[in-house]
VEXDREN-2710 file (C-alpha; in Angstrom, 1 decimal):
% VEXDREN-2710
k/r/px/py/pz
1/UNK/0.0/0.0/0.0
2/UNK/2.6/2.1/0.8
3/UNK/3.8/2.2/-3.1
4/UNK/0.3/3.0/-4.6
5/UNK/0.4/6.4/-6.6
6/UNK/-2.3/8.5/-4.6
7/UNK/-5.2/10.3/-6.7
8/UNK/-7.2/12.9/-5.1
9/UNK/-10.9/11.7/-4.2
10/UNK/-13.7/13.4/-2.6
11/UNK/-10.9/16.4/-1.1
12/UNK/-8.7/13.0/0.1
13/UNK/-5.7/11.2/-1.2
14/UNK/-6.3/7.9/-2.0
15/UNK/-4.7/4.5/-3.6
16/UNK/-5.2/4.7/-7.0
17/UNK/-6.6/1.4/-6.9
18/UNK/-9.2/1.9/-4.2
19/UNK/-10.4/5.7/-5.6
20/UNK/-11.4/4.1/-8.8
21/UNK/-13.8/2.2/-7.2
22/UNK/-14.5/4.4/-3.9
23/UNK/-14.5/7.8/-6.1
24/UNK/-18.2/7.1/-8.0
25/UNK/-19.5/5.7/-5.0
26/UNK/-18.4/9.2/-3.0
27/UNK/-19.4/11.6/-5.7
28/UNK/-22.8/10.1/-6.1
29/UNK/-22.8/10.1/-1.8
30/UNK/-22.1/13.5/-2.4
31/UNK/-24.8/14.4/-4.8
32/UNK/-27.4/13.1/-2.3
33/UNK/-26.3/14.5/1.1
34/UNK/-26.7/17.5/-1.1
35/UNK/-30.1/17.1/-1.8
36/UNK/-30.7/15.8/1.5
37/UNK/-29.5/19.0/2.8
38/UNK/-31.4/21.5/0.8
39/UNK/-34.3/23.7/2.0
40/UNK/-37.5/22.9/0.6
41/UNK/-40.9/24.7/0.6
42/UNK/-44.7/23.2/2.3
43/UNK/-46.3/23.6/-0.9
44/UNK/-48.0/19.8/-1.4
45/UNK/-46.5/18.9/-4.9
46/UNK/-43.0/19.8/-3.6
47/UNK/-43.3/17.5/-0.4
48/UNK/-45.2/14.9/-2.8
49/UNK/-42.1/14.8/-5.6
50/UNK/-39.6/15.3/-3.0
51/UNK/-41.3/12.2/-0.9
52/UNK/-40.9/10.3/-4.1
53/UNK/-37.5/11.3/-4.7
54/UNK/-36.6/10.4/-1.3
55/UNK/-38.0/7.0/-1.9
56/UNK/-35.2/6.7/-4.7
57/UNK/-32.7/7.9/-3.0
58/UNK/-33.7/5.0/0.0
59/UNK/-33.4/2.5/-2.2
60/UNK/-30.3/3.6/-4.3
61/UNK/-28.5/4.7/-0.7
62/UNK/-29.1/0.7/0.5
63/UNK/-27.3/-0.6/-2.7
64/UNK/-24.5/2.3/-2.4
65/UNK/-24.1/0.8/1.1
66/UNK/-23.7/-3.0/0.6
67/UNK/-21.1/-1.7/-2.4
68/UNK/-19.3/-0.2/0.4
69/UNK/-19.2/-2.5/3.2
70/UNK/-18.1/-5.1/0.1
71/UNK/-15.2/-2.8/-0.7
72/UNK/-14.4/-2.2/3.3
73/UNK/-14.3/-6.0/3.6
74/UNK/-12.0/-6.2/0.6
75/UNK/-9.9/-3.7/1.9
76/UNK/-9.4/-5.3/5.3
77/UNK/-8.5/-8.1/3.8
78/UNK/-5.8/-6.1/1.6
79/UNK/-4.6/-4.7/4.7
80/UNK/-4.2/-8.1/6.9
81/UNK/-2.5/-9.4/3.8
82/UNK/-0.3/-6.6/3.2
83/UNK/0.5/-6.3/7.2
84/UNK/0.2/-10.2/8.2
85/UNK/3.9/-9.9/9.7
86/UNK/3.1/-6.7/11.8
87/UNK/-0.4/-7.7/12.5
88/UNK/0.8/-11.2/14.2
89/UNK/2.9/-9.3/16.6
90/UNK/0.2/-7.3/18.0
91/UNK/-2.7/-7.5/20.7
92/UNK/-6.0/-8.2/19.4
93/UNK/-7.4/-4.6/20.5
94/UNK/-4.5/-2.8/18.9
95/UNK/-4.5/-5.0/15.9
96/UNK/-8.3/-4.1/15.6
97/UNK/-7.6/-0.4/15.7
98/UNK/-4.6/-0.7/12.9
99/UNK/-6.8/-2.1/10.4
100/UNK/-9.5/0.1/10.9
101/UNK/-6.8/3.2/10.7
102/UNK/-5.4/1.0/7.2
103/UNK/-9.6/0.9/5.9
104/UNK/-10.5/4.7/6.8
105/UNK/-11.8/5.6/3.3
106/UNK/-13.7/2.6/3.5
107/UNK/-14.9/3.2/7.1
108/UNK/-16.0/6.4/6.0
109/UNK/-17.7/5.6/3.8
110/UNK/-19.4/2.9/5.0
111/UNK/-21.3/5.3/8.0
112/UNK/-21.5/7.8/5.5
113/UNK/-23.8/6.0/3.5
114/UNK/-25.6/4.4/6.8
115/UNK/-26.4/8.0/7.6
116/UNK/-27.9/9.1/4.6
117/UNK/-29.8/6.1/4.3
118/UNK/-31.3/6.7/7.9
119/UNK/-31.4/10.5/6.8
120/UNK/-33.7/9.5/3.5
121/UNK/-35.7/7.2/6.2
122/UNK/-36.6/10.2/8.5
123/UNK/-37.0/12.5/6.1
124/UNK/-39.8/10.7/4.3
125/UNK/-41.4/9.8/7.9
126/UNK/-41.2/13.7/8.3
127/UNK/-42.5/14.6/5.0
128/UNK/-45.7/12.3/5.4
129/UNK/-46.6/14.2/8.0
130/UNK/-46.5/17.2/6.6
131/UNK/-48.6/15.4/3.8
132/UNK/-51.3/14.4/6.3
133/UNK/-51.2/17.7/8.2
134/UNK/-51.9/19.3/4.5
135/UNK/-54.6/17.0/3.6
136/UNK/-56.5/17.8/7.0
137/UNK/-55.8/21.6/6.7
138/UNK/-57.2/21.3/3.5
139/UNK/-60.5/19.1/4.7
140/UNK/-61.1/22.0/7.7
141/UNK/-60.6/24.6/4.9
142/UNK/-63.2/23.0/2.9
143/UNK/-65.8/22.1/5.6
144/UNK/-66.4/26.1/6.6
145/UNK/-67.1/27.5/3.3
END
């Protein structure tokens, strides 16, 4: 690992090897928390198509994240491989820690994606009941005219 030509990925320096893999996954991660994070207005067909959207974004995030966890396995495998020597002279705890430290783009990743899946999760609960609290505003509304 420590011969790998680092590329630049997501603001990070990474294996060249790994960032070809990681880098689409992280720019699409990216693209979401973005949307995730933008304001949005009460108006019902924006919390309708945004509900949808989030629904997409759910599904895609789940996929993202079993991609990730696949490459974080691979790459603690890499590193135990690459380390084996090191490694076998260690205590369990500290060996633990190492390979974490050698799979931190990985890591990252890995609760990134977690997070934004949760995030798409709570933000559709959230958005439904804005929904409902719409459609009864609008039943009141109707009833006194």
């Amino acid at each position: 690992m420590m011969d790998d030509i680092l590329v630049e990925c997501n603001g990070e320096l990474l294996p060249e090897t790994m960032a070809g893999r990681l880098e689409p996954l992280c720019r699409e991660a990216h693209d979401i928390q973005q949307y995730l994070s933008a304001p949005y207005s009460g108006e019902i067909n924006v919390l309708l198509d945004r509900l949808s959207t989030l629904n997409v974004y759910m599904a895609r995030s789940g996929e993202m994240l079993a991609e990730a966890v696949f490459l974080q396995e691979e790459a603690i495998n890499r590193a135990f491989e690459e380390n084996k020597d090191r490694i076998d002279c260690m205590a369990a705890t500290v060996a633990n820690k190492y390979l974490t430290s050698c799979c931190r783009h990985e890591n990252r990743l890995v609760k990134w994606l977690d997070r934004i899946n949760a995030t798409c999760k709570h933000q559709s609960d959230n958005l439904r009941t804005q929904i409902s609290f719409a459609k009864e505003q609008f039943i009141l509304e109707n009833r006194v005219k």
